[in-house]
C-alpha positions as CSV (number, residue, x, y, z in Angstrom):
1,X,0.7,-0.7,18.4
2,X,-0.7,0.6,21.8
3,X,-3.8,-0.7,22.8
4,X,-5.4,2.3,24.1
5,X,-4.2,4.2,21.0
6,X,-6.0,1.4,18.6
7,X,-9.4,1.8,20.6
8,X,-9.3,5.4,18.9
9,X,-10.0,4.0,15.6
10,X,-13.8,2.8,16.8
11,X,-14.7,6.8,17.4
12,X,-15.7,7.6,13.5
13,X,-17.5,3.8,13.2
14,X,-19.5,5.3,16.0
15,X,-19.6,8.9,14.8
16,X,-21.1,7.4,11.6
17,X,-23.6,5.1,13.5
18,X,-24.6,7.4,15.8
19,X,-25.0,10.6,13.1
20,X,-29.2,8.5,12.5
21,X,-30.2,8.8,16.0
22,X,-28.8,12.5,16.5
23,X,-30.6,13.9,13.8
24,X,-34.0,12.9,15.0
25,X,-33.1,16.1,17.4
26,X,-31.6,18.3,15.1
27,X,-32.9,21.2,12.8
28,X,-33.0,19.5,9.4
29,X,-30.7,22.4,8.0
30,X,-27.9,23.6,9.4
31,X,-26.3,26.8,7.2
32,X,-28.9,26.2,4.5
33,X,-26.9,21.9,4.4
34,X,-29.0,19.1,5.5
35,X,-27.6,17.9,9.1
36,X,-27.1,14.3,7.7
37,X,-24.9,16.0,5.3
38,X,-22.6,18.0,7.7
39,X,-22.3,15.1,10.3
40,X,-21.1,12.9,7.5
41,X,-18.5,15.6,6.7
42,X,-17.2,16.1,9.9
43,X,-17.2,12.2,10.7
44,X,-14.9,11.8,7.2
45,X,-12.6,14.6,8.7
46,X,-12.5,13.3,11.8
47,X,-11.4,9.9,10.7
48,X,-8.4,11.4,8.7
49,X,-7.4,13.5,12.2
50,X,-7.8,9.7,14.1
51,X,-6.1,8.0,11.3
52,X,-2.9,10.7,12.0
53,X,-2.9,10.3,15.4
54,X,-2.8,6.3,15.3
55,X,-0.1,6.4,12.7
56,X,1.8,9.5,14.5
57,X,1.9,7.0,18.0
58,X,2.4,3.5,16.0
59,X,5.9,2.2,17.3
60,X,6.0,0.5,14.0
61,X,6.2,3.9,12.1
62,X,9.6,5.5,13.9
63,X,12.7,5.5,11.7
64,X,15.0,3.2,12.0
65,X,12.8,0.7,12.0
66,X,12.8,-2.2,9.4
């Protein structure tokens, strides 16, 4: 696998890690939906879009390859 493709993989750690320290300056709701709530969302989503992209550019996933 590409290195600089792997490093993608650290983005929703930090999503998740960061989601703490951004919501000390966000409205508590957002659409009537606790912020906490919504980042978490949008951090799981994200991950699955990562998670595609990673496996989309793995050289190990082409066909024709044992």
């Amino acid at each position: 696998m590409k290195p600089r493709i792997a490093w993608l993989a650290l983005l929703p750690v930090a999503g998740f890690l960061s989601g703490g320290l951004i919501s000390q300056h966000a409205p508590a709701l957002v659409f009537g939906i606790p912020f906490l709530l919504i980042w978490n969302a949008v951090c799981v989503l994200s991950t699955s879009v990562i998670l595609t992209i990673i496996y989309h550019f793995d050289p190990a996933n082409r066909s024709g390859d044992s």
